[in-house]
LOMAR-791605 format. One record per atom (N, C-alpha, C): atom name; x, y, z. Coordinates in pm, 1 decimal, decimal comma. Example, Ala and Ser with C-alpha at 12.3 -4.5 7.8 and 13.67 -1.06 7.14 Angstrom:
BEGIN
    a         c1         c2         c3
    N     1319,0     -569,0      780,0
   CA     1230,0     -450,0      780,0
    C     1320,0     -330,0      780,0
    N     1285,0     -225,0      708,0
   CA     1367,0     -106,0      714,0
    C     1290,0        3,0      787,0
// end
This chain:
BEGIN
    a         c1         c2         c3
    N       81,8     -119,0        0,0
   CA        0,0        0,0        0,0
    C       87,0      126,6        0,0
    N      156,7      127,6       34,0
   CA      275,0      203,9       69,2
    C      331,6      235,0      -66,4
    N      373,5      142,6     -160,6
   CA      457,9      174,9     -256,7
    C      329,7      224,6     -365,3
    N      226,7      203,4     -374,1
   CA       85,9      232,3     -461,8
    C      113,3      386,1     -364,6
    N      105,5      451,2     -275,7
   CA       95,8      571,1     -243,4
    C      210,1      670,4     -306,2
    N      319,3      576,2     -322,4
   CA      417,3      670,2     -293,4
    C      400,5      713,8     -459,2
    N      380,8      581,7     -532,4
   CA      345,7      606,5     -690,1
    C      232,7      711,3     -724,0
    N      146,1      744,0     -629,9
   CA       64,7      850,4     -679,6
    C      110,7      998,4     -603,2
    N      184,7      979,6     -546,4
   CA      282,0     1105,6     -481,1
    C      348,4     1157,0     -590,9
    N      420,8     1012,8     -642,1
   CA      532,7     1073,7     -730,3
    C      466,1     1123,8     -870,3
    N      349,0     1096,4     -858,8
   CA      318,0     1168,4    -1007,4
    C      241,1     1267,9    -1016,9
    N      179,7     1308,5     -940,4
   CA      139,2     1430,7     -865,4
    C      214,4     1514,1     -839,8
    N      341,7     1525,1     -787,7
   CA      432,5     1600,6     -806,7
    C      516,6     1604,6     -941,8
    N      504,3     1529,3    -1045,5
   CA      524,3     1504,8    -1170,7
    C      463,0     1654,7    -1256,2
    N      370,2     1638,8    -1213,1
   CA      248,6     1730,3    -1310,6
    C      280,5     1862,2    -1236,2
    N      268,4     1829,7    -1101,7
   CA      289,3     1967,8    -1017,3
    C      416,2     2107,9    -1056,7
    N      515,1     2027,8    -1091,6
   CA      634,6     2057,3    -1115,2
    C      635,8     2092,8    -1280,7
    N      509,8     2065,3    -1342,5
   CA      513,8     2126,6    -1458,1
    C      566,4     2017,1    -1590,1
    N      522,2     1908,9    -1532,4
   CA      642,0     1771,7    -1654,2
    C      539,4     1848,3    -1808,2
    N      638,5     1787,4    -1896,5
   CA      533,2     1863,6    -2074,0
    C      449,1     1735,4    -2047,2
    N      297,0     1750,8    -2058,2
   CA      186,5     1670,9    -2121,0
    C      164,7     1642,3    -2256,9
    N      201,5     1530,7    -2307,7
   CA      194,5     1481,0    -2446,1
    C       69,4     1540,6    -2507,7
    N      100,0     1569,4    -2606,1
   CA       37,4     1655,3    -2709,8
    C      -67,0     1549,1    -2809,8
    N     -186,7     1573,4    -2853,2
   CA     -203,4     1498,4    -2980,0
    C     -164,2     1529,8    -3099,0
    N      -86,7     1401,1    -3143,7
   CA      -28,0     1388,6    -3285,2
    C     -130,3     1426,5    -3398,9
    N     -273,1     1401,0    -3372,4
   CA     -370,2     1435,5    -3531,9
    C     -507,7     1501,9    -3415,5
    N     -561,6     1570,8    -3538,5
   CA     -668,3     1655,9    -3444,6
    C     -794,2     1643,6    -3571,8
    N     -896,8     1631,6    -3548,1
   CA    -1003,6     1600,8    -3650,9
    C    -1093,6     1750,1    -3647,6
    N    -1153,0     1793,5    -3772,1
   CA    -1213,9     1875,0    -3813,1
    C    -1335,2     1840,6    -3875,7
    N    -1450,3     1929,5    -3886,3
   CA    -1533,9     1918,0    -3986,8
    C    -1589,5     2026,5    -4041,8
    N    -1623,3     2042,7    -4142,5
   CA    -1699,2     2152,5    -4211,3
    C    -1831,6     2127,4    -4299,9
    N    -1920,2     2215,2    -4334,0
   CA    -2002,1     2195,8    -4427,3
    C    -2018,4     2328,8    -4518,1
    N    -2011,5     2356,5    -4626,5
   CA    -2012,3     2450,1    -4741,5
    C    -2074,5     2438,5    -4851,8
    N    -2149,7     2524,8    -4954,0
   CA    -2158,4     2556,3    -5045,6
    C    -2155,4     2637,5    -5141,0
    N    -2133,9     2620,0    -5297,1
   CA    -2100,0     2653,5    -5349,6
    C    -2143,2     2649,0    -5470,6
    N    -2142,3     2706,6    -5650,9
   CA    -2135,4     2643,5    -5722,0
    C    -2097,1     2541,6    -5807,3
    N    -1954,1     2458,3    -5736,3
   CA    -1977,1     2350,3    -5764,0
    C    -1882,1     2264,0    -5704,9
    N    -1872,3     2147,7    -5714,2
   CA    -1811,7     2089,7    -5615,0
    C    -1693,9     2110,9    -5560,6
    N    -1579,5     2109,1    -5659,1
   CA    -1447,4     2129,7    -5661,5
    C    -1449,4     2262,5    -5595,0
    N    -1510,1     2359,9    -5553,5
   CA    -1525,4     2489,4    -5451,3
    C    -1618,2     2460,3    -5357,5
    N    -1681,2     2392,2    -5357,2
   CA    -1739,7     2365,5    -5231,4
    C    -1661,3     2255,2    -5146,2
    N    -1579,6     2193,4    -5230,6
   CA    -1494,1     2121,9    -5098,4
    C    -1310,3     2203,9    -5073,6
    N    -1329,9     2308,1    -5171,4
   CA    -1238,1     2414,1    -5101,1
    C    -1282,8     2450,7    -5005,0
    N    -1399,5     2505,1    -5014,8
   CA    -1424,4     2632,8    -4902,5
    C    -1450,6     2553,7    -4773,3
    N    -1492,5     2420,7    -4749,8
   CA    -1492,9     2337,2    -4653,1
    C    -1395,7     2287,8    -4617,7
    N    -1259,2     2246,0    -4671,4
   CA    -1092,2     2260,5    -4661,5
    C    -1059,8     2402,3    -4556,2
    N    -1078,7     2500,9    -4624,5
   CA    -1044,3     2571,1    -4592,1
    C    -1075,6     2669,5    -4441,3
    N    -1201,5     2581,4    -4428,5
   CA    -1305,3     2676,9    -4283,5
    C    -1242,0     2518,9    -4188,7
    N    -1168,8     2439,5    -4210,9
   CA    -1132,7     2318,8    -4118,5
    C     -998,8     2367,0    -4079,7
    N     -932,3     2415,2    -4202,0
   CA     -802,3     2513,5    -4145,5
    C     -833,1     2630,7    -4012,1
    N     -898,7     2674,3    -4043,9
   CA     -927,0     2805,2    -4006,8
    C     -933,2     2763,6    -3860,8
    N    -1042,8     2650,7    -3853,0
   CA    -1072,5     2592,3    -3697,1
    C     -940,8     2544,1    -3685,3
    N     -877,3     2493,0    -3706,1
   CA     -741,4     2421,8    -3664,5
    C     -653,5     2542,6    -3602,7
    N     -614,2     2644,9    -3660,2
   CA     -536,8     2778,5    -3669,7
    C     -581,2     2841,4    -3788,4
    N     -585,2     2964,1    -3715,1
   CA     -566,7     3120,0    -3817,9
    C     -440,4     3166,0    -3844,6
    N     -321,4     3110,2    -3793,9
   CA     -199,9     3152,1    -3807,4
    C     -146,9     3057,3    -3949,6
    N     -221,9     2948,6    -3971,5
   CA     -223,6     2840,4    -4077,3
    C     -273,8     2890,0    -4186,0
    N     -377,7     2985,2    -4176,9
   CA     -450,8     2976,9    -4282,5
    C     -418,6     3079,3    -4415,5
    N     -335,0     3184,1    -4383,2
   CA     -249,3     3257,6    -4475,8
    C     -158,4     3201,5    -4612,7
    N      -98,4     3072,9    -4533,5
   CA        8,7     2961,5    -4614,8
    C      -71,8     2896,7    -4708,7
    N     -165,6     2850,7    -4659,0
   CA     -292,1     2742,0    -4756,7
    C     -355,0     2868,1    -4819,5
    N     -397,1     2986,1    -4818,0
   CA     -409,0     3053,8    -4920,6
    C     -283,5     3088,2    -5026,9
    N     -238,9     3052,8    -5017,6
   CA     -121,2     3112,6    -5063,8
    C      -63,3     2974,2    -5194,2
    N      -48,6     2829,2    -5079,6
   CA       -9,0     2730,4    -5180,4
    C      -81,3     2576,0    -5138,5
    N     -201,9     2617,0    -5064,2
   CA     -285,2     2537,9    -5089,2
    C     -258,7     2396,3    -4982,7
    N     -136,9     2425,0    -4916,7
   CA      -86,0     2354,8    -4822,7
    C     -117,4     2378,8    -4647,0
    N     -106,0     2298,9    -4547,3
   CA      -92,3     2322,5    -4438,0
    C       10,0     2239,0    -4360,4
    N       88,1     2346,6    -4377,0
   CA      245,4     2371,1    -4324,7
    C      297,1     2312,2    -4194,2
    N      327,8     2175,6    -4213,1
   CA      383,5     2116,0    -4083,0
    C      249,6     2009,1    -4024,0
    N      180,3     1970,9    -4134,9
   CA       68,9     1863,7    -4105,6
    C       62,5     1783,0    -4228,6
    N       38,8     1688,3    -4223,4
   CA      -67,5     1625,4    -4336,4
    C     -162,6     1605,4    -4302,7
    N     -253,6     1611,7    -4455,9
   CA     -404,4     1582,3    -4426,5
    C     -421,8     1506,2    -4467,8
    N     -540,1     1421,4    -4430,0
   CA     -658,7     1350,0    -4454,6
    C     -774,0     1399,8    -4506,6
    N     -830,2     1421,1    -4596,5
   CA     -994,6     1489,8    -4601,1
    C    -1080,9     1401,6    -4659,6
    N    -1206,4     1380,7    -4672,7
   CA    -1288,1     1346,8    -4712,8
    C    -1405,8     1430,8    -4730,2
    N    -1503,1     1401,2    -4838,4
   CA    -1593,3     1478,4    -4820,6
    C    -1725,4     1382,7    -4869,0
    N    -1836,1     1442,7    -4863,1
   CA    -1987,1     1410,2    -4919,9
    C    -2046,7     1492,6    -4932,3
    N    -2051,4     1473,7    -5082,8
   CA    -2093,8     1633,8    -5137,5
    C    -2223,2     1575,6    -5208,6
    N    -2341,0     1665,7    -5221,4
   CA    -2509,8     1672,2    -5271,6
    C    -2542,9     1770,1    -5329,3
    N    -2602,1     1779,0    -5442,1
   CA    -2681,6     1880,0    -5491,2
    C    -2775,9     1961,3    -5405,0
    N    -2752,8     2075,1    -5433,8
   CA    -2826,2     2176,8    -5344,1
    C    -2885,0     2263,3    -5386,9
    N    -3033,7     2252,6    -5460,0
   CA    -3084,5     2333,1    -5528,1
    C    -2994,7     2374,6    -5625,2
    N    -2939,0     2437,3    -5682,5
   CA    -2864,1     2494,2    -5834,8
    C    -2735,4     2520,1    -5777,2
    N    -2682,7     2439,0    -5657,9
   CA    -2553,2     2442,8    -5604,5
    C    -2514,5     2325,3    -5533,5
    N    -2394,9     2260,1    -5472,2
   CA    -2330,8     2173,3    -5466,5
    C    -2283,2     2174,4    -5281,4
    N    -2373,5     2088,0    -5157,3
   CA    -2339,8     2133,5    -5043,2
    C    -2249,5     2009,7    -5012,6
    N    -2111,9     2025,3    -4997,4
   CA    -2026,7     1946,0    -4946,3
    C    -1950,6     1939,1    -4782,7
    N    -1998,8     1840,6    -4691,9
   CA    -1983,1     1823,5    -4550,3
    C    -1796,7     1720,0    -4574,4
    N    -1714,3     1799,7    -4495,0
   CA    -1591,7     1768,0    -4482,2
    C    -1579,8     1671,7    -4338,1
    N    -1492,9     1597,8    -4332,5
   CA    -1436,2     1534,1    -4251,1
    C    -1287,4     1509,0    -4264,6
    N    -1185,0     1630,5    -4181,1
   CA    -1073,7     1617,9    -4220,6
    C     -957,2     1629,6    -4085,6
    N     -858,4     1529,1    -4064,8
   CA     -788,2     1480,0    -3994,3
    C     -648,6     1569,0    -4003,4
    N     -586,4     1644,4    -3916,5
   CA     -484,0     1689,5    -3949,3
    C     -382,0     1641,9    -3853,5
    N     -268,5     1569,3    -3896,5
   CA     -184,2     1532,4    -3855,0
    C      -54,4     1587,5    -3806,4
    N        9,3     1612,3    -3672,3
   CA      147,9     1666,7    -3747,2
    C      290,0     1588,9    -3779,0
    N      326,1     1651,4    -3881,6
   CA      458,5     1577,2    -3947,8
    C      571,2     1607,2    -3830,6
// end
């Protein structure tokens, strides 16, 4: 009992003392957009998943369409939407 105490002492003062807390490696996004047509409606849903991720990101991906120090994953499902194209994103950003 003793050594189970001392193990939650010692990690309590672990955290206390400020140890770094592991970070997550991929962070998931989603968006939904429309547009006139698909290939821009799953930009602009790309692009509002950046935005949630960082705004400090989102300058670079205007720029070359990239997000700088991640890879992505995206997917989308995109539907006709009255005389436009509504595409719901599901996109995973990883960091490299």
């Amino acid at each position: 009992m003793k050594f189970v105490k001392g193990l939650v002492a010692a990690a309590a003062m672990t955290v206390a003392l400020g140890a770094p807390i592991a970070e997550a490696a991929c962070v998931k996004k989603g968006a939904v957009a429309t547009a006139g047509s698909e290939e821009w409606a799953k930009w602009y849903a790309l692009e509002t998943t950046v935005q949630a991720l960082s705004w400090g990101l989102w300058p670079g991906f205007l720029n070359n369409g990239k997000v700088e120090g991640y890879s992505v994953n995206d997917k989308y499902s995109c539907k006709p939407d009255g005389g436009q194209i509504t595409c719901r994103a599901a996109v995973t950003f990883c960091k490299k």
